[in-house]
MIDOLUM-324030 format. One record per residue (C-alpha): residue number from 1; residue in one letter; y, x, z. Coordinates in Angstrom, 3 decimals, always signed. Layout:
ATOM   vexvex   vogu          Y          X          Z
ATOM      NUM      A          Y          X          Z
...
This chain:
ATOM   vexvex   vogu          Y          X          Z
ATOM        1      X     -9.097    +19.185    +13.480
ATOM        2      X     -6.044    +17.271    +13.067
ATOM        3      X     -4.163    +16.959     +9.645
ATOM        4      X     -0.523    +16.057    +11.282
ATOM        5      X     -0.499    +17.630    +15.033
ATOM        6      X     +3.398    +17.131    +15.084
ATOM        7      X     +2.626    +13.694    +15.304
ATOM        8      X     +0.716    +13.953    +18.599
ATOM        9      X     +2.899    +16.406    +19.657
ATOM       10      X     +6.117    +14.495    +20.373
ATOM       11      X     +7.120    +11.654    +22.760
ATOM       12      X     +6.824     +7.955    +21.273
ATOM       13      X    +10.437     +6.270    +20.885
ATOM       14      X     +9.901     +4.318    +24.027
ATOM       15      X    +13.176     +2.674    +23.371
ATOM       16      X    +12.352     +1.426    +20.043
ATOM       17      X     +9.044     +0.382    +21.112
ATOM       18      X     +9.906     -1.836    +24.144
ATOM       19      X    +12.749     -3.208    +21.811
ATOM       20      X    +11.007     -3.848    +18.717
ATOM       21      X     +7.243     -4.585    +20.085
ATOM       22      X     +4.320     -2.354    +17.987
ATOM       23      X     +4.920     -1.702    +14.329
ATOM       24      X     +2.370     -0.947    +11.885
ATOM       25      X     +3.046     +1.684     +9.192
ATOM       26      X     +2.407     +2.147     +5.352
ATOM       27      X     -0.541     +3.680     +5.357
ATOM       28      X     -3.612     +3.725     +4.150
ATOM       29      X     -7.058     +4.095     +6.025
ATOM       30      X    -10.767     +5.268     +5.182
ATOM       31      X     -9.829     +4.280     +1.488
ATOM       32      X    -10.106     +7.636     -0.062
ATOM       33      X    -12.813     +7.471     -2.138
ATOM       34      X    -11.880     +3.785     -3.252
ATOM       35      X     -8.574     +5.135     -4.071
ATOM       36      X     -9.537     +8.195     -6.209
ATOM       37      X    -12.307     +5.732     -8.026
ATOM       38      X     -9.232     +3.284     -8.756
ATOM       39      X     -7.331     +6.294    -10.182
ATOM       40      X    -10.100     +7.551    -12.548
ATOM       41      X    -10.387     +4.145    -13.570
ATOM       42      X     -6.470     +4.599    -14.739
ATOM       43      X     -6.742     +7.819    -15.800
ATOM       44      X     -9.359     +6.885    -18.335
ATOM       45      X     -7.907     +3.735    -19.518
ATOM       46      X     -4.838     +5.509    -20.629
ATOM       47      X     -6.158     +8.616    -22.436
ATOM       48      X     -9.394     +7.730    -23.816
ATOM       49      X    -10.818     +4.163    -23.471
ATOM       50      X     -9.666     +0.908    -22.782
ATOM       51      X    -11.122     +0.210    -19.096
ATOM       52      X    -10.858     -2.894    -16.612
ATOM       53      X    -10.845     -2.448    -12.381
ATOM       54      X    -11.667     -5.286     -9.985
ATOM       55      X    -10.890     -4.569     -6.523
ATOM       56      X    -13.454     -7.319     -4.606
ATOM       57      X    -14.038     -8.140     -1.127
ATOM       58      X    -13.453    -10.663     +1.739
ATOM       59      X    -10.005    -11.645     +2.790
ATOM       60      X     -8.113     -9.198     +4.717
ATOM       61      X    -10.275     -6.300     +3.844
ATOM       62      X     -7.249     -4.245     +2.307
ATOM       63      X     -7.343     -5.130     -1.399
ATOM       64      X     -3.534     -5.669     -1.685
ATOM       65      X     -2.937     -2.727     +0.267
ATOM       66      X     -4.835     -0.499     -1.984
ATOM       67      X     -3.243     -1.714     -5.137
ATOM       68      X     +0.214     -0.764     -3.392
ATOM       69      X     -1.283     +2.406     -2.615
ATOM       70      X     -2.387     +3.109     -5.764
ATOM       71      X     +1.185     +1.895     -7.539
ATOM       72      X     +3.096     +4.729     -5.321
ATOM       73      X     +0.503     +7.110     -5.903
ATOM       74      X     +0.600     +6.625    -10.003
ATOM       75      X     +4.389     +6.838     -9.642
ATOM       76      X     +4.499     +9.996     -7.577
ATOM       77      X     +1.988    +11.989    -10.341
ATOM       78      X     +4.438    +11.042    -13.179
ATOM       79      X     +5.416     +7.283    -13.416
ATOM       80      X     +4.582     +4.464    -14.413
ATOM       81      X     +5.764     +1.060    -15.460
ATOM       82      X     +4.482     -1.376    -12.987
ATOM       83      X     +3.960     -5.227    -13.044
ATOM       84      X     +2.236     -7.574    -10.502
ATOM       85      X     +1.534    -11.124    -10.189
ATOM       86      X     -0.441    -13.287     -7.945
ATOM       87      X     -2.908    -16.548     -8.434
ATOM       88      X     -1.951    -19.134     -6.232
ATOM       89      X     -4.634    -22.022     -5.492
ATOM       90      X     -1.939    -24.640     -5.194
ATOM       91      X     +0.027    -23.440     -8.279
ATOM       92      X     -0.835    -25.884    -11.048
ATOM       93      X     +1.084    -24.289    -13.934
ATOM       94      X     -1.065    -22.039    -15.897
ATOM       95      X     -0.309    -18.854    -17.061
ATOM       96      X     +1.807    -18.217    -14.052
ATOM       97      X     +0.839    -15.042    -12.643
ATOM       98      X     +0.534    -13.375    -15.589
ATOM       99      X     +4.188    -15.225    -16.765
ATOM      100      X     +5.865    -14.135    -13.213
ATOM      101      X     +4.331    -10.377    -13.952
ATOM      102      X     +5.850    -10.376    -17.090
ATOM      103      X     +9.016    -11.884    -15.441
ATOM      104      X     +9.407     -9.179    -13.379
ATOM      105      X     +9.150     -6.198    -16.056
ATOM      106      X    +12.410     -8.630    -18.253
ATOM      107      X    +14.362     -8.509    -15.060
ATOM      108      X    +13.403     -4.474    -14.712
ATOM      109      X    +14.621     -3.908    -18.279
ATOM      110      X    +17.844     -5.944    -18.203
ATOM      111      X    +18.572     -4.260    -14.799
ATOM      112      X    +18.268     -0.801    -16.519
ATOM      113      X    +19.314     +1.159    -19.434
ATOM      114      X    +21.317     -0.554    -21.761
ATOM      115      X    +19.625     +1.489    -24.733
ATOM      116      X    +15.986     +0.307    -23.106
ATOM      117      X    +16.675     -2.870    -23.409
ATOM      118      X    +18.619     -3.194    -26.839
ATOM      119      X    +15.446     -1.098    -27.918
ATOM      120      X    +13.006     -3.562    -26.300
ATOM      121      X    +15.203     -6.896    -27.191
ATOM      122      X    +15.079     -5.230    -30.943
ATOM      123      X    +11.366     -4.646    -30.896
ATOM      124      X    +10.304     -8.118    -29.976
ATOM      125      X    +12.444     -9.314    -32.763
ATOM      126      X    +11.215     -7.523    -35.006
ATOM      127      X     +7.590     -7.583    -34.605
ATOM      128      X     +7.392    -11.277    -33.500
ATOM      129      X    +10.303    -13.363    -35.006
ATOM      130      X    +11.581    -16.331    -33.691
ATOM      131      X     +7.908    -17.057    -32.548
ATOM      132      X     +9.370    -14.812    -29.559
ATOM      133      X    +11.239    -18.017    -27.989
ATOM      134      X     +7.565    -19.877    -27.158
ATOM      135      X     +7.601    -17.361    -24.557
ATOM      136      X    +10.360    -17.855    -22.573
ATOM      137      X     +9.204    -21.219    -20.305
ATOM      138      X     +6.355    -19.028    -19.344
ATOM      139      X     +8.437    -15.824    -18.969
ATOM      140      X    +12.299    -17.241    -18.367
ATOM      141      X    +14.278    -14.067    -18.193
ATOM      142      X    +13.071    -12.666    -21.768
ATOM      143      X    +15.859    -14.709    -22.448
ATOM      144      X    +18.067    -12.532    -21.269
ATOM      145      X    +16.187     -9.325    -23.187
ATOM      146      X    +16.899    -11.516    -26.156
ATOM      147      X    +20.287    -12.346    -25.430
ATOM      148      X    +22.538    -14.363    -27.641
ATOM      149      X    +21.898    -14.107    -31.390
ATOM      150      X    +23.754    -17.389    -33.834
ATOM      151      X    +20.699    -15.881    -36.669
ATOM      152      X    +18.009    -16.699    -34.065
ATOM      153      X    +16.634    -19.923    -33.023
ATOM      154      X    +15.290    -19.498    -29.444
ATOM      155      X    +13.398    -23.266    -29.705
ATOM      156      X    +10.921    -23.038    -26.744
ATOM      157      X     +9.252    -25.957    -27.764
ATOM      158      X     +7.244    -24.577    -30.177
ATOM      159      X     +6.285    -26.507    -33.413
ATOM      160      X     +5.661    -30.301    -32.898
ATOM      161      X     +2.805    -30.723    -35.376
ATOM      162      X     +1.037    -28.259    -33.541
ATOM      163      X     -2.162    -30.037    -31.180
ATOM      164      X     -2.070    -28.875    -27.742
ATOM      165      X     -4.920    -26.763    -28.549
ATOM      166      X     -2.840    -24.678    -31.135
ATOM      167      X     -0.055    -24.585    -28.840
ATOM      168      X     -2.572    -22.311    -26.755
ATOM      169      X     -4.195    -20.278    -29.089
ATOM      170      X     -0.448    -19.193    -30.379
ATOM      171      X     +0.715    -18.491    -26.945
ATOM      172      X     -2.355    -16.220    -26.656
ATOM      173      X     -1.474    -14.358    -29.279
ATOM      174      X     +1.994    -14.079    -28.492
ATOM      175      X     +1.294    -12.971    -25.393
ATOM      176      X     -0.735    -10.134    -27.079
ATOM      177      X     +1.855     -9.154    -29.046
ATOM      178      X     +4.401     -8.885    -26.601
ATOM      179      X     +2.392     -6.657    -24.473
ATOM      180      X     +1.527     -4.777    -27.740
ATOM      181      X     +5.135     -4.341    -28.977
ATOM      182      X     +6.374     -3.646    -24.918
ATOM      183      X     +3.709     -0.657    -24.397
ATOM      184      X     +5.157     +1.260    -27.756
ATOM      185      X     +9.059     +0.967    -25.895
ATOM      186      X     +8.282     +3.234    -23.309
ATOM      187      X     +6.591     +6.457    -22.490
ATOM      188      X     +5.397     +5.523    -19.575
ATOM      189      X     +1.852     +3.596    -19.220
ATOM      190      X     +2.148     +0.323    -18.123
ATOM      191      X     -0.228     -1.091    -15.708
ATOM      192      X     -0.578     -4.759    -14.914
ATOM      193      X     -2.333     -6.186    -11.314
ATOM      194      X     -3.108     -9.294    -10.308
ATOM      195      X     -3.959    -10.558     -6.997
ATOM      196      X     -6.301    -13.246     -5.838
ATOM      197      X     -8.116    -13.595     -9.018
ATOM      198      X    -10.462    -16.107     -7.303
ATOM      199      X     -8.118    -18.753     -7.836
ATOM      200      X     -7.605    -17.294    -12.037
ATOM      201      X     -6.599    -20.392    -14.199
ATOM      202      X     -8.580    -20.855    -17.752
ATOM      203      X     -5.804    -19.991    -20.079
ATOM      204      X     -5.018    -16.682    -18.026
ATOM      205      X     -8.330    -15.732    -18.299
ATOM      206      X     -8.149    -16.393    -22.012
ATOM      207      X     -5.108    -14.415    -22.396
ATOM      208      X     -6.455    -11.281    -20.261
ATOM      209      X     -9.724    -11.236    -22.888
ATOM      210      X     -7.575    -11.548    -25.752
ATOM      211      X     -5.284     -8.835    -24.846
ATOM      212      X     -7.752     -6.236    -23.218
ATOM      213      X    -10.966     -7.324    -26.364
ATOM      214      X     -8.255     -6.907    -29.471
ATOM      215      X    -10.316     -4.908    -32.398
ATOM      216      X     -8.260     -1.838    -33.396
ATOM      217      X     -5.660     -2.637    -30.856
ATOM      218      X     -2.508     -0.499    -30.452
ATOM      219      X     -2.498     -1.323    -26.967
ATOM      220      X     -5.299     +1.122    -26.374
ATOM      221      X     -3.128     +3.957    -28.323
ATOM      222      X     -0.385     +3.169    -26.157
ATOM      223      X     -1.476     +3.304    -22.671
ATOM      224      X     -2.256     +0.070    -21.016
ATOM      225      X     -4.078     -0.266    -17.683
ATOM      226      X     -4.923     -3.572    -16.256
ATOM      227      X     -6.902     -4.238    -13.055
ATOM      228      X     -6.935     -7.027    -10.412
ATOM      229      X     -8.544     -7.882     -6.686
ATOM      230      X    -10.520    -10.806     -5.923
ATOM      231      X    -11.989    -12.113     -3.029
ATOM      232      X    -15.954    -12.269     -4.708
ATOM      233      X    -17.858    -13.834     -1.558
ATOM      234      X    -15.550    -16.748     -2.966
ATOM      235      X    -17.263    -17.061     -6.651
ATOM      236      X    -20.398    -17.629     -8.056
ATOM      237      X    -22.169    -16.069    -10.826
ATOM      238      X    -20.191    -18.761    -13.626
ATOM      239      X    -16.892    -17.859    -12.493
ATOM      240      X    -14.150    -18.081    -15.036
ATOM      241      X    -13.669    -14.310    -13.872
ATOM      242      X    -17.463    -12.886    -13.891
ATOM      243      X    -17.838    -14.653    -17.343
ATOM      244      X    -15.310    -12.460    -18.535
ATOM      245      X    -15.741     -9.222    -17.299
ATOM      246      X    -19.619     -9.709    -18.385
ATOM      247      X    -18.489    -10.401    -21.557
ATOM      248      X    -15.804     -7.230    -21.842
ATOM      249      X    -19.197     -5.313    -20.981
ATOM      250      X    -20.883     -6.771    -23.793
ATOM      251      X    -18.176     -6.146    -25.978
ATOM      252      X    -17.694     -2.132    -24.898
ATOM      253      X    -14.803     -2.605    -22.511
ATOM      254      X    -15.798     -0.706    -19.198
ATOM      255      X    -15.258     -2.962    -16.226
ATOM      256      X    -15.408     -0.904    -12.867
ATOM      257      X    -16.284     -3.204     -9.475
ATOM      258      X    -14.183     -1.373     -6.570
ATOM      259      X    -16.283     -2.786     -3.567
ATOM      260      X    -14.540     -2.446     -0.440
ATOM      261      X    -15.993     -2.893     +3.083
ATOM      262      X    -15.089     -3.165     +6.456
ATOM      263      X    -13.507     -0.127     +8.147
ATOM      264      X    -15.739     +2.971     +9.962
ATOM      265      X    -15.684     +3.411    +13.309
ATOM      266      X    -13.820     +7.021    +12.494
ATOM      267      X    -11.221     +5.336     +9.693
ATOM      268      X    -10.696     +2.513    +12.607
ATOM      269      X     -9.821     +5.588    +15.286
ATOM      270      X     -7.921     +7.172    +13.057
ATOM      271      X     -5.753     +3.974    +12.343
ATOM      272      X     -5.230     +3.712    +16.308
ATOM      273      X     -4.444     +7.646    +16.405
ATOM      274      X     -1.620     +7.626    +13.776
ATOM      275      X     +0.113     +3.867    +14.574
ATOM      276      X     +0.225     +4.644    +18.490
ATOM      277      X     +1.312     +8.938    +18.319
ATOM      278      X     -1.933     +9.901    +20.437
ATOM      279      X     -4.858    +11.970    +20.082
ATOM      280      X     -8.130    +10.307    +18.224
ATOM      281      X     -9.796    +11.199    +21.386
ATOM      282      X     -7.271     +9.196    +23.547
ATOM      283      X     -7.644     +6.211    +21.081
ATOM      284      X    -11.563     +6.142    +20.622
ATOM      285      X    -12.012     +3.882    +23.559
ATOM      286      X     -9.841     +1.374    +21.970
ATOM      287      X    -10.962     +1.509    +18.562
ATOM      288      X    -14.781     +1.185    +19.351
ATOM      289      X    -13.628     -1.950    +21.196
ATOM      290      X    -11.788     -3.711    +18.465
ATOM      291      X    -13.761     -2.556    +15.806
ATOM      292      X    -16.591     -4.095    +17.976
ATOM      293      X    -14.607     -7.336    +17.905
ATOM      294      X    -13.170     -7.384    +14.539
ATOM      295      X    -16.484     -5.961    +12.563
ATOM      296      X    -13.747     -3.652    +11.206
ATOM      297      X    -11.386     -6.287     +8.761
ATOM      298      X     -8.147     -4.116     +8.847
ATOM      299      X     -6.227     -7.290     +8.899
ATOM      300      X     -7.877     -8.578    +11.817
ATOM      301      X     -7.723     -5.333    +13.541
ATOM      302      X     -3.472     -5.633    +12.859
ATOM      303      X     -3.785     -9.446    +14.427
ATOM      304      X     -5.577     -8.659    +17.551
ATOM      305      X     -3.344     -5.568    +18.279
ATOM      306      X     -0.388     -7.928    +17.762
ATOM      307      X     -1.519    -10.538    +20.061
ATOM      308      X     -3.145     -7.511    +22.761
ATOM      309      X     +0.928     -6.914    +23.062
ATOM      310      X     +2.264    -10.278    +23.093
ATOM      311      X     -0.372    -10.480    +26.051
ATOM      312      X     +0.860     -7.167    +27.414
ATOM      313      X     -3.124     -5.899    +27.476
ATOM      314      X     -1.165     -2.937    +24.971
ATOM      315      X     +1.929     -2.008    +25.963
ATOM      316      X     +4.639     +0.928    +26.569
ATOM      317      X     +4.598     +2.618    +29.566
ATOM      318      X     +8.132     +4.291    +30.635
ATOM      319      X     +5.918     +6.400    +33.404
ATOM      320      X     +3.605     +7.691    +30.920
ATOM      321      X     +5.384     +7.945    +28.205
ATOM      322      X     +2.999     +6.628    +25.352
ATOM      323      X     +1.221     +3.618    +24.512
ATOM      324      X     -1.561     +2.257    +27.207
ATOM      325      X     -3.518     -0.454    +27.317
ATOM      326      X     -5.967     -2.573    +29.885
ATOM      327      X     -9.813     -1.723    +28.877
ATOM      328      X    -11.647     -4.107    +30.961
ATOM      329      X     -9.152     -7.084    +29.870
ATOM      330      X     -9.520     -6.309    +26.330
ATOM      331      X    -12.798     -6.173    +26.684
ATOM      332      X    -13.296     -9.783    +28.212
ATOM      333      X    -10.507    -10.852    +25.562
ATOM      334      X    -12.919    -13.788    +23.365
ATOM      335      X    -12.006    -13.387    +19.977
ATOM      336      X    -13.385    -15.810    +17.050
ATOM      337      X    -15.515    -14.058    +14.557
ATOM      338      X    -13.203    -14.481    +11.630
ATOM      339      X     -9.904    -13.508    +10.954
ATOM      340      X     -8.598    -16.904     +9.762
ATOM      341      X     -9.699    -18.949    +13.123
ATOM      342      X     -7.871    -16.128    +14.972
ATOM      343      X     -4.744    -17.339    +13.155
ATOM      344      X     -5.027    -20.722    +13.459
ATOM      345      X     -5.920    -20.277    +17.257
ATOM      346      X     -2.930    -18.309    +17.810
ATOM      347      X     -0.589    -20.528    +16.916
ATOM      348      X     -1.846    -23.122    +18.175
């Protein structure tokens, strides 16, 4: 009946908890089917066909949270080489997410093997000439991959007859080609995600196509795996984004929607059960209230449970040793009916 009685079967660290206030853990709930869809979706793109995930739903549903979940999962069946970035609505420079994912995986490299790296430094070099340098305003610390080299101009600036629209089109293909020449370094696959891909600029979305709709593209051969989580309610039908996973479709690149909803009722208990130590029978009380309140947004689930303790309605108790919590109080709690006015109202 349960799948970890030791769990419920020990006293909660009152100690900690009075000290600390309530934590939340790492894990992951009533996303098991989304999960195993998102790692088909991988599993395919990396031994057969090029395929694209999108992770959608409304803010604070869980999207980032199952991307994580799905990172330490790919990396516990055999590994995996790792890279995230994240749209910002305020960030004007374009390019960036993908440029700070990219980022990351230089930094990764230089941190690493010194034979990686002279391998991967040597690569680039090889395969994309001094064109390499354009790169390195949108990705600063391939500088460092490419190190210090008197027979290599590392001019950033590009060519200055080119029009700005050239300038573009060649940093779309370089981009390709970096990710093309990368994937053959390692063994491992590598898998990019980005986050918030409401907010996607143009020229990332340019880039994306180019990369994942190359004819006859090593990439395929050598085990790439992009996906991404978006917030849909938030686009229309001529999004930047639904343009171009139509258009992957069109063009034979699989593009898998990972829909996810608000939690059960049972996935919601369960939740309760494992971040307080009690029974799902002690907790069902409580979780039919708040998922009553919260229409069952994990994020606004965490928020009221944070401010049920600031208000001491969940707290504690030395006498009983485990978590309790005031029914009737919780129940005449008002709550907006959206996570973000919940925020906003708190700290008000």
């Amino acid at each position: 009946m349960i799948d970890s009685p030791n769990s419920y079967l020990q006293d909660v660290d009152l100690t900690k908890a009075v000290n600390v206030g309530l934590q939340f853990g790492g894990s992951l709930y009533g996303r098991e089917a989304e999960l195993q869809t998102l790692k088909e979706c991988y599993q395919r793109s990396i031994s057969s066909e090029c395929e694209v995930a999108m992770i959608c739903g409304t803010s604070g549903i869980g999207k980032s949270k199952l991307s994580q979940e799905f990172a330490r999962s790919v990396n516990e069946d055999g590994g995996s080489i790792y890279l995230s970035g994240r749209f910002d609505k305020l960030e004007s420079q374009p390019l960036h997410a993908i440029g700070s994912a990219f980022d990351k995986y230089c930094v990764w490299v230089t941190a690493g093997d010194q034979s990686t790296a002279e391998k991967v430094s040597t690569a680039l070099k090889e395969n994309m000439g001094e064109e390499i340098a354009c790169l390195v305003t949108a990705i600063p610390n391939l500088a460092n991959i490419l190190g210090d080299d008197d027979d290599f101009n590392f001019n950033p600036s590009g060519k200055s007859e080119d029009t700005a629209v050239d300038s573009q089109k060649r940093l779309r293909y370089l981009f390709c080609q970096f990710v093309d020449v990368i994937s053959r370094c390692h063994e491992e696959p590598l898998i990019l995600f980005l986050d918030d891909c409401q907010w996607i600029d143009n020229a990332s979305v340019a880039v994306l196509n180019q990369i994942l709709m190359m004819s006859g593209s090593a990439i395929k051969d050598h085990r790439f795996f992009f996906f991404g989580a978006c917030r849909d309610d938030e686009m229309s039908e001529s999004h930047p984004l639904n343009i171009m996973l139509t258009s992957m479709n069109c063009f034979g690149t699989k593009t898998t929607k990972i829909q996810l909803t608000s939690m059960s009722k049972d996935a919601l208990n369960e939740m309760m059960s494992t971040e307080l130590s009690l029974l799902p029978r002690i907790t069902r009380s409580l979780a039919n209230i708040l998922h009553h309140k919260t229409k069952g947004s994990p994020l606004f689930v965490k928020q009221v449970m944070m401010e049920l303790y600031k208000q001491r309605l969940l707290y504690p108790s030395l006498s009983r040793r485990r978590w309790v919590w005031e029914t009737n109080k919780i129940l005449d709690m008002k709550i907006p009916d959206n996570v973000a006015t919940f925020i906003t109202n708190t700290f008000d």
